[in-house]
Each structure stands twice: as C-alpha cells, then as structure tokens.
C-alpha positions in Angstrom: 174.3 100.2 -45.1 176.7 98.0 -43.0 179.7 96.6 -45.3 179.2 93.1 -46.0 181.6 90.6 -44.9 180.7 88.5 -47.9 181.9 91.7 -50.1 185.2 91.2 -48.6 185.3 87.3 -49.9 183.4 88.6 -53.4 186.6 91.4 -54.1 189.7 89.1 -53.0 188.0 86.3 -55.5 188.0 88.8 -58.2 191.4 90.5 -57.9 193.9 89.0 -59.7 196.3 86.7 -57.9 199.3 88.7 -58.1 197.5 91.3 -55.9 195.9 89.4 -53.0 197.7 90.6 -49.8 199.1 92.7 -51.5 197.3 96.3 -50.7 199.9 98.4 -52.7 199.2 96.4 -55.5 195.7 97.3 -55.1 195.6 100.5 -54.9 198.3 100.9 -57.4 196.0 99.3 -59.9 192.9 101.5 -58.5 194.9 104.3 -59.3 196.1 103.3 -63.2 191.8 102.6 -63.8 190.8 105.8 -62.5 193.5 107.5 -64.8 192.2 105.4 -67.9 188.9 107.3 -67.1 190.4 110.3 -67.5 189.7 110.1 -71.1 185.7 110.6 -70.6 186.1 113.4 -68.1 186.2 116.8 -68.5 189.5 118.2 -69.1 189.2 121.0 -66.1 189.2 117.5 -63.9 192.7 116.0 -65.1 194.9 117.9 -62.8 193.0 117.5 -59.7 192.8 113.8 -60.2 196.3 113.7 -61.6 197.0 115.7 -58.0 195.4 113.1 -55.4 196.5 110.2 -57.1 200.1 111.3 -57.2 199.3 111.7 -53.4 197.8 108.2 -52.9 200.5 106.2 -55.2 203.3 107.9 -52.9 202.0 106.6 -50.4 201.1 103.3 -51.1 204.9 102.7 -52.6 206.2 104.2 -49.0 204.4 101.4 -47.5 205.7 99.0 -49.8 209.1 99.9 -48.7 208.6 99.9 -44.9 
C-alpha cells in the first residue's frame, strides 16, 4: 500500500507543537515510547532494544548539531 499523503497532514496535526520540523525531536520522543514499552516485553528483549535505540538517538542528536 502506497503511503498516503494525507497521513503526512494526519501525523504533523497530532505531534505536539514543539516537535513540528523538528525531526530529532521526533524521533527522540519515538525512542523514550518504545522504551516505556519495555515494561510489557520480555526481559531477553531489553538489551537489544536498549542497543538500536542508543544507535538511533546518537544519531538523531548528531544531526541536531550539524
């Protein structure tokens, strides 16, 4: 299925303000969510995620500084 352009419009009128051309913040807050599910996951899963989204924060704060 073909992304929607309308999806687009439907997820910048649901982040919060604060984030909106902001893709750092984005992904920043994507990343602090998916570690609050950590709680209903099984433990053996923790460092793995802990792992790629160590990874994907450093990154999106590199590209805050550039």
């Amino acid at each position: 299925m073909e992304p929607d352009a309308r999806d687009d419009d439907r997820s910048a009128a649901t982040e919060p303000a604060a984030d909106r051309g902001q893709p750092a913040a984005r992904e920043l807050r994507a990343a602090a969510a998916e570690l609050a599910s950590l709680a209903d996951r099984p433990l053996e899963e923790h460092v793995g995620v802990y792992e790629r989204l160590h990874a994907q924060m450093q990154t999106a704060l590199r590209s805050v500084a550039e």
